[in-house]
C-alpha positions as a printed Julia matrix, in Angstrom:
567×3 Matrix{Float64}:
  -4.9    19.15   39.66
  -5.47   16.14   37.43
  -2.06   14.75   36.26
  -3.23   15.55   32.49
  -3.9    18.8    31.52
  -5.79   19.65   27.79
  -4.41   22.07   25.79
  -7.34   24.23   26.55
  -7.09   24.12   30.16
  -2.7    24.69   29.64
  -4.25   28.22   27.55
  -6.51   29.17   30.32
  -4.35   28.48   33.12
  -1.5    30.75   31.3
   0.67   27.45   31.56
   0.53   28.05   27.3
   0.25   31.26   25.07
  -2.28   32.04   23.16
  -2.08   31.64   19.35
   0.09   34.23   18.66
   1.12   35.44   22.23
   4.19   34.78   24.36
   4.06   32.47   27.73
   7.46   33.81   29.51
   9.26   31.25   32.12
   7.22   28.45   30.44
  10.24   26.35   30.68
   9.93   26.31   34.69
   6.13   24.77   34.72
   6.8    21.61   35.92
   5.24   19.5    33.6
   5.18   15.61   34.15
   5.84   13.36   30.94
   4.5    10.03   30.3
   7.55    8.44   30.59
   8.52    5.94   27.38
   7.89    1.92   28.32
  11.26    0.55   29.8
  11.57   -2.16   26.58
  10.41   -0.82   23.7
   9.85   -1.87   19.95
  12.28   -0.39   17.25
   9.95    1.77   16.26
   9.27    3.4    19.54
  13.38    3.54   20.07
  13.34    5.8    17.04
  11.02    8.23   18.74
  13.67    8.72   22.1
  15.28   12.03   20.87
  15.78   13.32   24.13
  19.78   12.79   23.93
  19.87   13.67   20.24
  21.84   16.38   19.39
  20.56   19.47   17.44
  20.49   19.69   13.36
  23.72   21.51   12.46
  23.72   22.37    8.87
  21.2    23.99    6.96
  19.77   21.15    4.36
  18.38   22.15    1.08
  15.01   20.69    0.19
  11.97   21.57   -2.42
  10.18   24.26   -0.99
  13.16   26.2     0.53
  13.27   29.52    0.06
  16.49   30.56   -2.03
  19.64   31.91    0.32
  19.86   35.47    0.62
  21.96   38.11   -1.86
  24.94   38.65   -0.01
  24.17   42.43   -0.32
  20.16   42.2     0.72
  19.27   44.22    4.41
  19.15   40.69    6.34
  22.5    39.71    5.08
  23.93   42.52    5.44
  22.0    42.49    9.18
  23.78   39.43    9.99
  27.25   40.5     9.19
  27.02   43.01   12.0
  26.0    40.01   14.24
  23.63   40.9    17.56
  21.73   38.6    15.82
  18.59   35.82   17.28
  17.91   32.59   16.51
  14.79   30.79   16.96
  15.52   26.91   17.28
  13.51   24.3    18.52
  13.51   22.83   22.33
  13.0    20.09   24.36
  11.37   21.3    27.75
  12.6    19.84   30.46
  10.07   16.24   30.97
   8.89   16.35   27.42
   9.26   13.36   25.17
  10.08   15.49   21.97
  10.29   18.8    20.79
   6.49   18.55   19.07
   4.37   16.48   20.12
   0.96   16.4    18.64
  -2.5    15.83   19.94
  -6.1    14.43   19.14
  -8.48   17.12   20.15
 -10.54   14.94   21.75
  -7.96   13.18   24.28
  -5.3    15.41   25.08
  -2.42   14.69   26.75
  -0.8    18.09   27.2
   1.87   16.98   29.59
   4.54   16.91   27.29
   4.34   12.89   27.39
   3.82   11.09   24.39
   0.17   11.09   23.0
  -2.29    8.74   24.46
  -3.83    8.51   21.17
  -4.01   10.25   17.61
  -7.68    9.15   15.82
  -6.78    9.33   11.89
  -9.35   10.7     9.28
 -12.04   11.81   12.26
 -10.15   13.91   14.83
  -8.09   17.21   14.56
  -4.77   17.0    15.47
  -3.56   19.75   18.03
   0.41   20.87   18.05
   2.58   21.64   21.27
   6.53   22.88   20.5
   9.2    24.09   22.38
  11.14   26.6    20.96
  13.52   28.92   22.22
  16.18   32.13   21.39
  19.63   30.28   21.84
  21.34   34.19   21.38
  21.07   37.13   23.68
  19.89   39.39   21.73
  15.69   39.64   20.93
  14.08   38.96   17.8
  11.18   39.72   16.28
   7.93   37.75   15.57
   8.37   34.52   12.91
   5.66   32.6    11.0
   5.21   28.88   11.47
   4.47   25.82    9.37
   3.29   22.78   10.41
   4.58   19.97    7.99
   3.1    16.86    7.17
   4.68   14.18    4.75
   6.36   17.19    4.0
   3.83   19.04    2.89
   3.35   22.49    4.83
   0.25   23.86    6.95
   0.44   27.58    7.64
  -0.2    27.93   11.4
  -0.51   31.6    13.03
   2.7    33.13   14.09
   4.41   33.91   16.96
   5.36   36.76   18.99
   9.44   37.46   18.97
  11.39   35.79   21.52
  13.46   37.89   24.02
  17.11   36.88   24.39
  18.0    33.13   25.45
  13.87   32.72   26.03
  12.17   29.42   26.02
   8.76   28.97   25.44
   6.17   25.84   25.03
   3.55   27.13   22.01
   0.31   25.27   20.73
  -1.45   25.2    17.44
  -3.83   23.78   16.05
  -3.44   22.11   12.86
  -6.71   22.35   11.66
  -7.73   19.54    9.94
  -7.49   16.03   10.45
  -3.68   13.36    9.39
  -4.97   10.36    7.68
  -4.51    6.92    9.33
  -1.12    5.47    9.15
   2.5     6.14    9.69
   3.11   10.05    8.9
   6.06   12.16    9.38
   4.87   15.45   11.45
   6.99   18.65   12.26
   7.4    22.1    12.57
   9.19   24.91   10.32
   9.83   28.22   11.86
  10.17   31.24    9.74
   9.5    29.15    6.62
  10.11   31.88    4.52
  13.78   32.77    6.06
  12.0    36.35    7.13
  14.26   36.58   10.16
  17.8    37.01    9.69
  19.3    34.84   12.37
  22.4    33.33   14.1
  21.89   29.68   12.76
  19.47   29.24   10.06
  19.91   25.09   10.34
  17.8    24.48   13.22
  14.2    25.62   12.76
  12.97   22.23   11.87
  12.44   19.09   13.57
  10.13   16.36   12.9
   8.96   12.72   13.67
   7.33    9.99   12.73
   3.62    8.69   14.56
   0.78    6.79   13.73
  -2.65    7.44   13.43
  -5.3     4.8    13.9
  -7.03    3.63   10.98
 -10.53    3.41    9.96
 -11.83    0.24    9.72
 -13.12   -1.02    6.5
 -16.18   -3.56    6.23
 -16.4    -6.37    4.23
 -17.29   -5.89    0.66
 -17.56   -2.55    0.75
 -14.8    -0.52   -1.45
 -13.46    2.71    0.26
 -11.86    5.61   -1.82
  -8.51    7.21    0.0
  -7.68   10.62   -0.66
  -4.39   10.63   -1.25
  -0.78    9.07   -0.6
   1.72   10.63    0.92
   5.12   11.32   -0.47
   7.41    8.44    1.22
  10.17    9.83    1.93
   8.51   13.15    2.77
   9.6    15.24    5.61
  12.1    12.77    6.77
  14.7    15.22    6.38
  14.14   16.54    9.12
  14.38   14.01   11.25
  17.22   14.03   13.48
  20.42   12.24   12.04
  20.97    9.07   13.59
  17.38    7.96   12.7
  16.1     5.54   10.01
  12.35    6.32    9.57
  10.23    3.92    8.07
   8.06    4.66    4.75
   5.07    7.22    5.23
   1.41    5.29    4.62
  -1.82    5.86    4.08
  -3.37    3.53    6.5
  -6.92    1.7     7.12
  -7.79   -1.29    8.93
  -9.46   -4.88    7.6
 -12.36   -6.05    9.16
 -11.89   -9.34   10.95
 -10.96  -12.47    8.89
 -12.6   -16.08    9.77
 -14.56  -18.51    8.53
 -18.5   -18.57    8.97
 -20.4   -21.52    8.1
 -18.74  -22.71    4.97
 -17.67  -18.85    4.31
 -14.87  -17.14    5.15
 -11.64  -18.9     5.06
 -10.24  -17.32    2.72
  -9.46  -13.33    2.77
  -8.78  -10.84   -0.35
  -6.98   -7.53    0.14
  -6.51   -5.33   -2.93
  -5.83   -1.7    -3.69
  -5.8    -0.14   -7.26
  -4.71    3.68   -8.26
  -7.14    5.67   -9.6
  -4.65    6.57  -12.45
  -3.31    4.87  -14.76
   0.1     7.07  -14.17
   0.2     6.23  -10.17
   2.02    3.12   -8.99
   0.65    2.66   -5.2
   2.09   -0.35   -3.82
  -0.05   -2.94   -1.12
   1.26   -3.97    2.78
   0.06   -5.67    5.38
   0.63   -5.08    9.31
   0.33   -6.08   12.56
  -2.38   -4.01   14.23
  -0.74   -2.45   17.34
  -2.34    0.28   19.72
  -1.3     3.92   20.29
   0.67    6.62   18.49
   3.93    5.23   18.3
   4.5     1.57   16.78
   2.97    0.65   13.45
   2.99    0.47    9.84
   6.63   -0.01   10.16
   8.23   -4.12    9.33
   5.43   -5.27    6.87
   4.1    -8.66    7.58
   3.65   -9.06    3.63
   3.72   -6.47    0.66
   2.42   -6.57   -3.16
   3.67   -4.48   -5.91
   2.67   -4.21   -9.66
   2.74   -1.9   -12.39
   1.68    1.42  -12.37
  -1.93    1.61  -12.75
  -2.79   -1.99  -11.54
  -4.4    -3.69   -8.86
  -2.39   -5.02   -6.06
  -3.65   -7.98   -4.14
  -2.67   -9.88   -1.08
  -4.64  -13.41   -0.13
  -5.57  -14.21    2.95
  -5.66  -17.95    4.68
  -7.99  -17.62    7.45
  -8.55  -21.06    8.38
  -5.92  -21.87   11.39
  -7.16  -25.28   11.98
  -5.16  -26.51    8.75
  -2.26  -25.68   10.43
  -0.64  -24.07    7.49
  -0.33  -20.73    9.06
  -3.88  -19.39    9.67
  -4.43  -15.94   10.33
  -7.81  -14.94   11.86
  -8.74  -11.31   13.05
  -8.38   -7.67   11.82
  -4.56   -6.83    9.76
  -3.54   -2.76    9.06
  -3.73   -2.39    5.63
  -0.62    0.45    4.58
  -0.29    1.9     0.93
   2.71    3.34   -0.57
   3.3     5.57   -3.33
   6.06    4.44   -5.56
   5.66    6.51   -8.96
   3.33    9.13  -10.16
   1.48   11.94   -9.02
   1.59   13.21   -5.58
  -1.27   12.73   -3.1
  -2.99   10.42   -5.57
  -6.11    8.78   -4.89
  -6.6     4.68   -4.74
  -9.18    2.47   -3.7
  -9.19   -0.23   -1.26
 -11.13   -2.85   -0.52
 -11.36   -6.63    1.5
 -13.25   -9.81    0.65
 -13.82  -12.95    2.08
 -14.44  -16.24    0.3
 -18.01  -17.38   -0.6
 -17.89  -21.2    -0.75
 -18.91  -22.69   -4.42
 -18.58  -26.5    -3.58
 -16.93  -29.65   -4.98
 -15.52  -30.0    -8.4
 -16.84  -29.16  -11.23
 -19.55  -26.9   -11.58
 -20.64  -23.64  -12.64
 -20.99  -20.2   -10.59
 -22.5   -17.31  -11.05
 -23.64  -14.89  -12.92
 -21.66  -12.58  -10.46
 -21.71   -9.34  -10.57
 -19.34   -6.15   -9.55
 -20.41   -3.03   -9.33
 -18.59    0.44  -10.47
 -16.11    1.52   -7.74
 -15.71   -2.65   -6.69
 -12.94   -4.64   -8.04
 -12.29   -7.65   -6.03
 -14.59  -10.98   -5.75
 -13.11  -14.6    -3.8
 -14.5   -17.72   -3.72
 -13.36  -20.97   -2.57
 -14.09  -24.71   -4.11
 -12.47  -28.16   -3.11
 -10.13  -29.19   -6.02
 -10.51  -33.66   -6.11
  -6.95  -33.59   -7.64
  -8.1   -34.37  -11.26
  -7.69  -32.59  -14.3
  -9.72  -29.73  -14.3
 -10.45  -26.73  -16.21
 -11.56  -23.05  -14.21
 -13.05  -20.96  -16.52
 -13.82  -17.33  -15.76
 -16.6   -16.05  -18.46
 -16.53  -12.34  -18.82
 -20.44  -11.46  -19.84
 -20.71   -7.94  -20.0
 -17.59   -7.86  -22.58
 -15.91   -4.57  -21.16
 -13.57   -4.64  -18.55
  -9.97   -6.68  -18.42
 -10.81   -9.4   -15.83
  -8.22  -11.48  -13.92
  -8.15  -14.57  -12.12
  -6.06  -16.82   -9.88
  -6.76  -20.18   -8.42
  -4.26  -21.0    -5.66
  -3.77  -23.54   -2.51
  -2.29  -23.53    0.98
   1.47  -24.14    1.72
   3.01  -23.93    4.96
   5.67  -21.02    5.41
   4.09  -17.84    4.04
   2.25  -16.9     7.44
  -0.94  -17.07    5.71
  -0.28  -14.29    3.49
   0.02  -14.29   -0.15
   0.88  -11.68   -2.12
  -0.04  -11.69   -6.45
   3.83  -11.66   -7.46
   3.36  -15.61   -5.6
   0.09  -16.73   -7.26
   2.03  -17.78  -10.18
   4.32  -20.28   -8.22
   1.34  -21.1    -5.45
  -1.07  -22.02   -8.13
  -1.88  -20.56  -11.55
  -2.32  -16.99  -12.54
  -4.61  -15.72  -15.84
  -4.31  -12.33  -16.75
  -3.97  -13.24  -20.74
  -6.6   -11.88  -22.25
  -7.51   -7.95  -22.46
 -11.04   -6.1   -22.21
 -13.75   -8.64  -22.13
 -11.87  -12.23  -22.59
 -12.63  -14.91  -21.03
  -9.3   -15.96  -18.86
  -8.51  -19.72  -18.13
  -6.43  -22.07  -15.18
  -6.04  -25.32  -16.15
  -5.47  -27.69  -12.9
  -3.41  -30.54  -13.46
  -1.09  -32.86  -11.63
  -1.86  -30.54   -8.59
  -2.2   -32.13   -5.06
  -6.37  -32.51   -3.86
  -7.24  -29.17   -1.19
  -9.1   -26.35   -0.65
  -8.15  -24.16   -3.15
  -9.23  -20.55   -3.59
 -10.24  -18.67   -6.62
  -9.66  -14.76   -6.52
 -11.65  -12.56   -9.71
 -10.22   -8.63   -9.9
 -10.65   -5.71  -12.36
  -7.31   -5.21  -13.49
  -6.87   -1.66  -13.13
  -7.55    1.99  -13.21
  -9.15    1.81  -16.29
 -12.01   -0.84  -14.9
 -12.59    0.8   -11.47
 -15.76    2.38  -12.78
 -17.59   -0.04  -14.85
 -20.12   -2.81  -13.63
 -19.07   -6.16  -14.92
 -20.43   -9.43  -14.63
 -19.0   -12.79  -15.07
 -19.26  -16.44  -14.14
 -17.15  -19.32  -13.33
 -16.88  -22.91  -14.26
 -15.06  -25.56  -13.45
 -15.18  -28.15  -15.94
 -14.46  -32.26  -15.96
 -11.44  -33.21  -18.28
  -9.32  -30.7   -20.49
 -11.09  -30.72  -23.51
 -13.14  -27.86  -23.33
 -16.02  -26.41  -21.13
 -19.88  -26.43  -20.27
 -21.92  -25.45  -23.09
 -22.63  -22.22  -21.23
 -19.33  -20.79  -21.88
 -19.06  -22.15  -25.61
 -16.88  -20.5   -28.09
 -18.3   -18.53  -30.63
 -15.18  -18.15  -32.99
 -12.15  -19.9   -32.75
  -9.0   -18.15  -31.72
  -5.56  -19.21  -30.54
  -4.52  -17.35  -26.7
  -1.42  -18.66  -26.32
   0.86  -19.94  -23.25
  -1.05  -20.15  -19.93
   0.6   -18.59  -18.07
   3.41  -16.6   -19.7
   6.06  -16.91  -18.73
   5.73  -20.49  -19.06
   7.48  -23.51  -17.08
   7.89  -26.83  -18.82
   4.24  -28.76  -18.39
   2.44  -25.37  -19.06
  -0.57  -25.49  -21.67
  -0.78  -23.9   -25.18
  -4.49  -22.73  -24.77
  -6.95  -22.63  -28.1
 -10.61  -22.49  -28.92
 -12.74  -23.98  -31.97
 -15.88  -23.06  -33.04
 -16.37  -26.43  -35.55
 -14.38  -29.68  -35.76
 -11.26  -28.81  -37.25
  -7.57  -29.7   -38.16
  -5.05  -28.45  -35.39
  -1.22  -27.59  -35.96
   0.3   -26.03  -32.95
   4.15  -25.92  -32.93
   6.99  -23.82  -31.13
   9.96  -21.92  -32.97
  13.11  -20.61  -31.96
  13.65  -16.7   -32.74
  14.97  -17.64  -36.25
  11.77  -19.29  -37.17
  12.94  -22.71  -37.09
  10.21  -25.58  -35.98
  11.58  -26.76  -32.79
   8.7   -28.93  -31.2
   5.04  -29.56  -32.07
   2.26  -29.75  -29.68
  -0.49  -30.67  -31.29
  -1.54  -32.32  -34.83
  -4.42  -33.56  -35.61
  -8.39  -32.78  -35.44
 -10.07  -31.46  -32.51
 -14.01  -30.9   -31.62
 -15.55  -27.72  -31.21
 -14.56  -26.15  -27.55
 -11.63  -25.07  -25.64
  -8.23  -26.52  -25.34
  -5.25  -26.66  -23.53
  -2.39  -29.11  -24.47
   0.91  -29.33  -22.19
   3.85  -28.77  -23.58
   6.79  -30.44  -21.62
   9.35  -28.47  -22.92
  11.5   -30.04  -25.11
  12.27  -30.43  -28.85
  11.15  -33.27  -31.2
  13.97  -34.93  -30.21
  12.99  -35.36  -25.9
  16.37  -32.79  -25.29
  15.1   -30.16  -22.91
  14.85  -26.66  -24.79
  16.72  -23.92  -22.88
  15.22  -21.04  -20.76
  14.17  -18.13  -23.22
  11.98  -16.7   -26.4
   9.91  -18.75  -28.57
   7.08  -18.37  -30.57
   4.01  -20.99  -30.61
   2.16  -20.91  -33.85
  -1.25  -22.14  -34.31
  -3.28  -23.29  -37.61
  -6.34  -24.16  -37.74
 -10.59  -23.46  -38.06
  -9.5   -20.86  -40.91
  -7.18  -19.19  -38.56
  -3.6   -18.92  -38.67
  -1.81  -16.87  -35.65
   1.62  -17.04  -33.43
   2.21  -15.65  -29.72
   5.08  -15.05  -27.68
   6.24  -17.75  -25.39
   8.63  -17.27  -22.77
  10.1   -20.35  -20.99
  11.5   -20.29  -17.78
  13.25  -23.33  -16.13
């Protein structure tokens, strides 16, 4: 007999009961476990339960049915004692109590799984279980639980006194990719009066492979699991990681002049659902994965979480090349709830200035990268929203060494600049200046739930100077947009656009209104424009950290913004 046996064959062979029967003496089959790796990964540590002891108290949770009247039959049944109690076992050579199985690559020796396939391949439960009293009891339901979330499973037949048995289920439907906390209730519904009610759970944490994703293509995700779900209970003694919805990037490198960069983003498909972004170290079979991150993004509710890529090793600024396990997280908001996800690599747009595009995304995408070689002069990046509908970001950043090529949004701001001023069809703005010559990389996203579905397009220029842009992207109207960005560090510009040659006053106040520096004074020419502002007052004396306001006159308009500085 082969050293593996499938679950079917265990069935046939009367090694396992059938779905609701009884396989007496199971206990004595002498099954042979894969045997855990001599050194293994924290993770995989986590998973060695064999010398754990038993759950001894009874832990609330949501879902739980309510403890019995003191006076109801069961109660009352349990004060005469003679009572069972169904607990879970470890058969002798297992790894764990429950161990679950892909369908199509069993490993039904009690040895940890060879493999689990998320999204495409039932998963298949075995369980030992056993009657720790003498006396019989009757039959009990069963629940599988997932991310704490319970499966009805068929019941099983009641256990004579002290009897062990091994049991398989099927679960009936397929675990998502990622790191998910799986386990089995029995008697969910506290039918069975018994000895001990605070061991008929037990539960662990594997990983399903991912899907893999392909370039460019967006992929909608069902759902995200509760985090914390299920983890209680997990033995004590263990620290489980996060549960995550999983998939897997295609492979990042550069092609031709394509390709060194990499774009990673996932947005909610809610407003109300904060789902945060993580990347991992792809690693094979059931146990390791999605646990350390290698780098994480998180953002409001409702918005679009990004991590950059560097895929070009040969700089020698920490390179990544190859596929990364993309995990998502729910942080706030409904339960289960949907996101998209989606990877991009950078299309090369050349030297300087220049103007891209149109470009356009379609409903359901939300990510587009390109990459351009930045001559160290002052340059403008202009990203022209011309469909006039969605909110449109944009963030122009470089290499530095020590980030491990990974770069999540909360660092665009201090790796480069980051534009997200402007709501539902503006045109957002990065002015480059005093910034060391490289290969920089420009990333363009929807902003959130509320622009998954529309088709947008939108192009990009990079302009000589800071006075204003290509004719292409001309302003129609003058306006004032305030500090890009915002916050704003000393050296940050005050950004405005004319329509017609006109008179500018642009000044900063303190809270009580008081003039504290002026910008700008004087007349300008139609375009866009972005003076610096070092700063400090009229006097050279640095300003402190804080709120100001920046008011601009001119072209007929008067307005004032919020400025925050930070030093």
């Amino acid at each position: 007999m082969s050293r593996i046996l499938s679950l079917p064959a265990m069935l046939l062979l009367g090694f396992l009961p059938a779905a609701a029967g009884v396989a007496s003496s199971a206990e004595r089959i002498a099954f042979r476990s894969v045997p855990p790796p001599e050194s293994t990964p924290a993770e995989s540590r986590e998973l060695d339960f064999a010398r754990r002891a038993r759950l001894d108290s009874y832990r609330n949770k949501p879902g739980r049915p309510a403890p019995r009247p003191a006076d109801s039959p069961l109660s009352r049944a349990a004060a005469l004692g003679s009572l069972c109690d169904v607990a879970w076992h470890l058969p002798g050579g297992w790894y764990v109590p429950v161990i679950p199985y892909d369908t199509s690559a069993h490993g039904g020796d009690g040895g940890a799984p060879p493999l689990l396939r998320g999204d495409l391949a039932a998963t298949d439960l075995a369980f030992g279980t056993r009657n720790t009293q003498p006396f019989a009891g009757p039959g009990f339901d069963l629940s599988a639980m997932v991310d704490g979330s319970p499966h009805a499973l068929p019941s099983e037949q009641g256990l004579a006194g002290l009897e062990t048995r091994i049991a398989a289920r099927a679960l009936g439907a397929p675990v998502p990719g990622g790191r998910h906390t799986l386990g089995i209730w029995f008697d969910p519904a506290n039918g069975v009066a018994e000895a001990d009610e605070g061991n008929n759970e037990w539960a662990a944490q594997w990983v399903w492979a991912p899907q893999s994703l392909t370039m460019g293509v967006p992929l909608v995700r069902p759902g995200v699991p509760e985090p914390t779900g299920g983890h209680d209970a997990i033995p004590p003694g263990t620290t489980p990681y996060p549960n995550r919805d999983g998939v897997r990037s295609p492979d990042f490198h550069g092609d031709g002049n394509d390709g060194y960069w990499g774009l990673v983003g996932i947005v909610p498909l809610s407003a109300a659902d904060d789902v945060d972004l993580a990347l991992f170290t792809p690693t094979p079979g059931p146990i390791d994965g999605f646990g350390v991150p290698l780098r994480s993004a998180t953002d409001l509710a409702g918005a679009t979480d990004l991590i950059l890529v560097d895929a070009d090793p040969a700089l020698g600024l920490g390179g990544v090349t190859g596929p990364r396990d993309i995990g998502a997280s729910l942080v706030t908001g409904t339960p289960a709830a949907s996101f998209a996800v989606e990877c991009e690599q950078s299309a090369w747009i050349g030297f300087s200035a220049g103007t891209h595009g149109p470009v356009t995304m379609g409903a359901g995408q939300f990510i587009r990268l390109f990459e351009f070689f930045f001559d160290g002069a002052d340059r403008h990046v202009v990203l022209q929203n011309l469909t006039g509908q969605a909110d449109l970001a944009m963030a122009v950043v470089r290499r530095v060494p020590g980030h491990g090529g990974l770069y999540a949004r909360p660092e665009f701001l201090t790796l480069g600049v980051d534009c997200d001023a402007e709501g539902a069809g503006g045109d957002e703005r990065a002015v480059l200046t005093g910034r060391p010559a490289a290969y920089y990389a420009i990333a363009v996203w929807k902003v959130g739930a509320g622009d998954f579905g529309d088709t947008v397009s939108f192009r990009l220029h990079i302009t000589d100077g800071l006075t204003g842009v290509s004719d292409a992207a001309a302003p129609i109207a003058t306006s004032f947009r305030g500090a890009i960005p915002n916050p704003a560090r000393p050296g940050g510009t005050l950004a405005f656009e004319l329509a017609r040659d006109s008179r500018v006053e642009l000044s900063i106040h303190d809270l009580s209104g008081r003039r504290v520096a002026t910008v700008a004074s004087g007349s300008f020419a139609p375009g866009r424009h972005a003076p610096r502002w070092d700063g400090r007052d009229a006097r050279g004396n640095e300003l402190p950290g804080g709120l100001y306001f920046a008011r601009f006159e001119g072209g007929g308009v008067r307005a004032s913004r919020k400025l925050a500085l930070v030093r």
